[in-house]
GUKELUM-134601 format. One record per residue (C-alpha): y, x, z. Coordinates in steps of 0.5 Angstrom, whole numbers, always signed. Layout:
BEGIN
REC | Y | X | Z $
...
This chain:
BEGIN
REC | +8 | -11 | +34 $
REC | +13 | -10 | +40 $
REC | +19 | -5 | +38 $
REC | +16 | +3 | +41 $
REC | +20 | +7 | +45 $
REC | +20 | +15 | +46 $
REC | +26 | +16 | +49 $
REC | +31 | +14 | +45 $
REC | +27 | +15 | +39 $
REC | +24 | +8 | +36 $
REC | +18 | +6 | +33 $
REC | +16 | +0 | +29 $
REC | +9 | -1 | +24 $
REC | +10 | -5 | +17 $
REC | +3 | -7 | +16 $
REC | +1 | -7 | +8 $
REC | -6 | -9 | +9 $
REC | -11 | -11 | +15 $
REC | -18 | -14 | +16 $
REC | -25 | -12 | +16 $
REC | -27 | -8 | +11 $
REC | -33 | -3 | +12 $
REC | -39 | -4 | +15 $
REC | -40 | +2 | +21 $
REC | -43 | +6 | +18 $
REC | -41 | +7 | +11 $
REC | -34 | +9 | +15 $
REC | -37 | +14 | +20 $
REC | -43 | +16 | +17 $
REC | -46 | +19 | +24 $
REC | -45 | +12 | +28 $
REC | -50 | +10 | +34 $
REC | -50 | +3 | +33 $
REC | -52 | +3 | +40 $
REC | -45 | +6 | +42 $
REC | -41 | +1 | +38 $
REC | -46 | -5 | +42 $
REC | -45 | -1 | +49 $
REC | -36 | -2 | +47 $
REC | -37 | -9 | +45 $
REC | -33 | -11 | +50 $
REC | -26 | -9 | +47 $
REC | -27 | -7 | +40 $
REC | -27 | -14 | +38 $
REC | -24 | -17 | +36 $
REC | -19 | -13 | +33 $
REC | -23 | -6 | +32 $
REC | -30 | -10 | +30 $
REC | -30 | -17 | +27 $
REC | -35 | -21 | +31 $
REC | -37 | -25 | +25 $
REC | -39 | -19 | +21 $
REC | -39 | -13 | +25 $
REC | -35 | -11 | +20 $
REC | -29 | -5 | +22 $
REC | -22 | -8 | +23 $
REC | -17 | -4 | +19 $
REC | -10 | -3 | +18 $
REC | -6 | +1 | +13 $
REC | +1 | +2 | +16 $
REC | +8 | +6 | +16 $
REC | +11 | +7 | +22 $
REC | +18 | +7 | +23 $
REC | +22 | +11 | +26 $
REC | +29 | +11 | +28 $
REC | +32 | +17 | +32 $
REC | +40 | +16 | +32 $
REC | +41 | +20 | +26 $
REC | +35 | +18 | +20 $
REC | +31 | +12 | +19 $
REC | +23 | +16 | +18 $
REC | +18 | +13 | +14 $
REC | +11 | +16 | +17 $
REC | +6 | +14 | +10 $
REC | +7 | +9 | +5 $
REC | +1 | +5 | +4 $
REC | -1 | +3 | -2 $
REC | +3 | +1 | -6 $
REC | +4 | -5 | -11 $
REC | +2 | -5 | -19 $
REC | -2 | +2 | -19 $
REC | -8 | +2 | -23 $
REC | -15 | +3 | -17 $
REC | -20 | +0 | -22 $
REC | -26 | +4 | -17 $
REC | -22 | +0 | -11 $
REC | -22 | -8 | -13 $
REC | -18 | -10 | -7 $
REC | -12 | -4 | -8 $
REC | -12 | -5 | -16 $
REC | -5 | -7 | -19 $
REC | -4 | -11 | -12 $
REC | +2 | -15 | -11 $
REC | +4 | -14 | -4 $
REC | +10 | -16 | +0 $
REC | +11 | -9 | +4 $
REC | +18 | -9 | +2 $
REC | +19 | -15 | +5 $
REC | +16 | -14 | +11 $
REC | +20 | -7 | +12 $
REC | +27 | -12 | +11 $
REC | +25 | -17 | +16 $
REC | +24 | -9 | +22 $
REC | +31 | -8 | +19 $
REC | +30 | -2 | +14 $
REC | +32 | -3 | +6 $
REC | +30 | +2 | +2 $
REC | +37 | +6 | +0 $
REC | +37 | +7 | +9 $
REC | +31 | +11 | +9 $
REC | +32 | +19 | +10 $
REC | +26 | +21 | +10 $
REC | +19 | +20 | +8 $
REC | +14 | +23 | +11 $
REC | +6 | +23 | +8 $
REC | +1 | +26 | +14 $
REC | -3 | +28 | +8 $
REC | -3 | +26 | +0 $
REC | -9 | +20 | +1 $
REC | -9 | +14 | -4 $
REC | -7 | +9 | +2 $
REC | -1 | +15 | +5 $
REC | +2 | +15 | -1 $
REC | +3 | +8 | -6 $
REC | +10 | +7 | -3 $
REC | +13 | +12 | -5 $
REC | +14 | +10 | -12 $
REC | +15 | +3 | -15 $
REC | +14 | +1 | -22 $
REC | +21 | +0 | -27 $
REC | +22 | -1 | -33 $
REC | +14 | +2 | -34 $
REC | +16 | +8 | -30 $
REC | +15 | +10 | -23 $
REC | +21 | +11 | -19 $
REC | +22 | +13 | -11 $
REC | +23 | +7 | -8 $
REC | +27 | +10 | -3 $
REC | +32 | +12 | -7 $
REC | +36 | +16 | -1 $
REC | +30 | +20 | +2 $
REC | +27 | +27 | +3 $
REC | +20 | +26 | +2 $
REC | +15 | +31 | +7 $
REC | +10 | +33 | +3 $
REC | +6 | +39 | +6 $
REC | +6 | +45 | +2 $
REC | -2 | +47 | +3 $
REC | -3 | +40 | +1 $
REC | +0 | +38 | -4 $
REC | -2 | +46 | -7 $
REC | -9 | +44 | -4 $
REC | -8 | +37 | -9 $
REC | -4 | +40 | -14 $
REC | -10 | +46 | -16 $
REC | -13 | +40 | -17 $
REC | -8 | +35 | -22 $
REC | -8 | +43 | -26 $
REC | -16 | +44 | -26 $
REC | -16 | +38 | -31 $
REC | -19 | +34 | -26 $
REC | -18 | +26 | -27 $
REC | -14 | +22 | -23 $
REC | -13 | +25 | -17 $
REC | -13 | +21 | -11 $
REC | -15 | +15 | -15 $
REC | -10 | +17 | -19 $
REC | -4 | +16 | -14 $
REC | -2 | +24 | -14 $
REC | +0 | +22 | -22 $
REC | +4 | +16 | -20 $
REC | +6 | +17 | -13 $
REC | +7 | +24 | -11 $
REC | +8 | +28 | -17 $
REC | +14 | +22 | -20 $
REC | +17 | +25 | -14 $
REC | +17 | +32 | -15 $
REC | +21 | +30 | -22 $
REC | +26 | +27 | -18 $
REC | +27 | +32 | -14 $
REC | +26 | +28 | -8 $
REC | +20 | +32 | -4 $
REC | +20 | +38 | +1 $
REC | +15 | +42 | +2 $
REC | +14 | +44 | +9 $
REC | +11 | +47 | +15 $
REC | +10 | +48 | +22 $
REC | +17 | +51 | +22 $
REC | +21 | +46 | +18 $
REC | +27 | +44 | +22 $
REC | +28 | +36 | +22 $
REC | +31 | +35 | +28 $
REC | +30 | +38 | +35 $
REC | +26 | +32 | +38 $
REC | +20 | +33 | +32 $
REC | +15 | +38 | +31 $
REC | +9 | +38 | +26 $
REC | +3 | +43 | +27 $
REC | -3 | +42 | +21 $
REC | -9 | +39 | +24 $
REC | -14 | +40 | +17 $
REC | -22 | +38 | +16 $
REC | -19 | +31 | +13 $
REC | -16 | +35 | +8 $
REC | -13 | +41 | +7 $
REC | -7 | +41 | +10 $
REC | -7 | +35 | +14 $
REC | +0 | +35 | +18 $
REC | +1 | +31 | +24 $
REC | +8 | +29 | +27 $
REC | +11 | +29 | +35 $
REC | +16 | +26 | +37 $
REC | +19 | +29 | +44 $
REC | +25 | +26 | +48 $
REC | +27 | +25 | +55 $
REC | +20 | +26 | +57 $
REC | +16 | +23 | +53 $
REC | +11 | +25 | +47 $
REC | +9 | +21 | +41 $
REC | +4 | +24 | +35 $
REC | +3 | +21 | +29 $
REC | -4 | +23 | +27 $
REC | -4 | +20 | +20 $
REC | -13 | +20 | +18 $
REC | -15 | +25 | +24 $
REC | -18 | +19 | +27 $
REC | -20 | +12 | +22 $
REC | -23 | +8 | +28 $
REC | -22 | +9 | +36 $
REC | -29 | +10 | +36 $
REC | -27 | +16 | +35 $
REC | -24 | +17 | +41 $
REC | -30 | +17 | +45 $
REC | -34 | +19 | +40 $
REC | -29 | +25 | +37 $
REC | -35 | +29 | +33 $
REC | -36 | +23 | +28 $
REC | -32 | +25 | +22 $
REC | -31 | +20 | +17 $
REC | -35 | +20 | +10 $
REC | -28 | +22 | +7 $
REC | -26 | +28 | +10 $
REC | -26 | +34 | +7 $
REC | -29 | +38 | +11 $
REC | -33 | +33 | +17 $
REC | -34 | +40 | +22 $
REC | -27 | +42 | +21 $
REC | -24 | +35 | +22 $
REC | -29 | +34 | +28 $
REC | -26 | +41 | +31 $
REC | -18 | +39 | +30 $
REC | -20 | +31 | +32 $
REC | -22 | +34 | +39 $
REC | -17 | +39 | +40 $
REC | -12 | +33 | +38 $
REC | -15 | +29 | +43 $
REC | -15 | +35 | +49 $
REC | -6 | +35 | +47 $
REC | -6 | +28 | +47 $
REC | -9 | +27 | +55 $
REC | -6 | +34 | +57 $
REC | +1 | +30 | +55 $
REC | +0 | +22 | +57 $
REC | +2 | +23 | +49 $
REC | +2 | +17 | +46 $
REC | -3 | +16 | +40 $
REC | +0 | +13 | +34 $
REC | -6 | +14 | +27 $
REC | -6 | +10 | +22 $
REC | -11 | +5 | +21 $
REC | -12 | +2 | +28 $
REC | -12 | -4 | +28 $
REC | -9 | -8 | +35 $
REC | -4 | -5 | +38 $
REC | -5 | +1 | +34 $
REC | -3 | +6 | +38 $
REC | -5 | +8 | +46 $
REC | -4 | +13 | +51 $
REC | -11 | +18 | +52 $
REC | -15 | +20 | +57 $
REC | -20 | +25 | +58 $
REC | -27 | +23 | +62 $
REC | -32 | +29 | +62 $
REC | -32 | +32 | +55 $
REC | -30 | +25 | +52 $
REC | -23 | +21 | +52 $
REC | -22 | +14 | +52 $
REC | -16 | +10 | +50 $
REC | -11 | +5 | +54 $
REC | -8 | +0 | +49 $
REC | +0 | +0 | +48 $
REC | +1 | -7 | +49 $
């Protein structure tokens, strides 16, 4: 992926893991396959594989380098952790931190760690295995949890609930807490002047989504507010793992309305492509123009 600017502000993508997984509807459960048919034509073959009709997916971190910190916008999966219900996710051994140094980032350089939600895929990288404990991979950096997230989450851990997260809340999130490296915030929390976060909730709870803003221009991180661009032209198909699919399919849409008003570039977290592109509105729908 080409190097992104907003402004001065940077932006690059470290893949973890890509390819076709989902067969349509077991992603988006409302799916018309005569949609997918009529979108064809650009969805492959980066967002459909045309062999298996299946959806390409990326799971991703974004760099984002604003002059004073290094910001990792979710952390993918992580290696070694333990996803027994996840096959291809079960103690993998994965080359993220290689792929992070070859964009120029080692883990000390990193300030910030920001998880748009607390999801098994959003969060693997914040701890490594040593020494048979999990540690902060990033050993220098405030880790973002939102505060009605991860209380959303915690409840859960405290009910007596197994696994949280596929287990990923024991062995990526609350390893962080013990280090002290996480900060709970909220829309008010003051990063830098040119971010801002607001709460888009339906996927989870608290999910968060992240703006950058500078000389004019305008980038959001949405996280999971959107698994596939079909979602775009489709805004109330909610996928099966949201939370709340009526609240996901309200903030999906009010999202999309920000995003044309402002020529926003859009910026999830599983796109596959290019991964991100400008919105536009067309009646009471919106389509997508790739970055390239």
């Amino acid at each position: 992926m080409a190097l992104r600017r907003i402004g001065d502000i940077t932006i690059d993508k470290v893949v973890d893991l890509a390819g076709a997984g989902f067969v349509g509807k077991q992603l988006l459960p409302d799916l018309d396959p005569a949609v997918v048919e009529s979108h064809k034509g650009w969805l492959q073959p980066d967002h459909v594989d045309p062999a298996s009709g299946r959806f390409v997916m990326s799971i991703h971190s974004w760099i984002v380098r604003t002059g004073r910190h290094v910001m990792l916008v979710d952390t993918c999966l992580g290696n070694d952790k333990d996803r027994p219900d996840r096959p291809f996710w079960h103690r993998r051994q994965g080359d993220f931190l290689q792929k992070l140094a070859e964009a120029g980032v080692k883990p000390e350089e990193v300030t910030h760690v920001f998880c748009t939600h607390l999801h098994v895929d959003h969060v693997g990288w914040n701890t490594q295995l040593k020494h048979g404990r999990w540690v902060p991979t990033f050993p220098n950096a405030k880790y973002l949890f939102g505060r009605t997230e991860f209380a959303h989450w915690n409840e859960e851990l405290r009910s007596g609930r197994p696994r949280v997260n596929d287990g990923s809340f024991e062995d990526s999130v609350v390893p962080i807490i013990e280090a002290k490296q996480a900060v709970m915030i909220d829309k008010d929390y003051d990063l830098d002047h040119r971010i801002s976060l607001e709460e888009f909730p339906g996927h989870t709870p608290g999910s968060i989504v992240m703006t950058v803003a500078d000389k004019g221009e305008q980038g959001r991180f949405i996280g999971d507010i959107m698994h596939h661009p079909l979602q775009v032209y489709r805004p109330e198909w909610s996928s099966q793992f949201c939370w709340n699919p009526k609240m996901s399919a309200e903030s999906r849409r009010r999202l999309l309305e920000l995003c044309a008003e402002r020529n926003d570039l859009l910026l999830p977290a599983h796109f596959g492509g290019s991964g991100c592109g400008h919105i536009h509105a067309e009646g009471d729908s919106f389509r997508i123009d790739w970055a390239k």
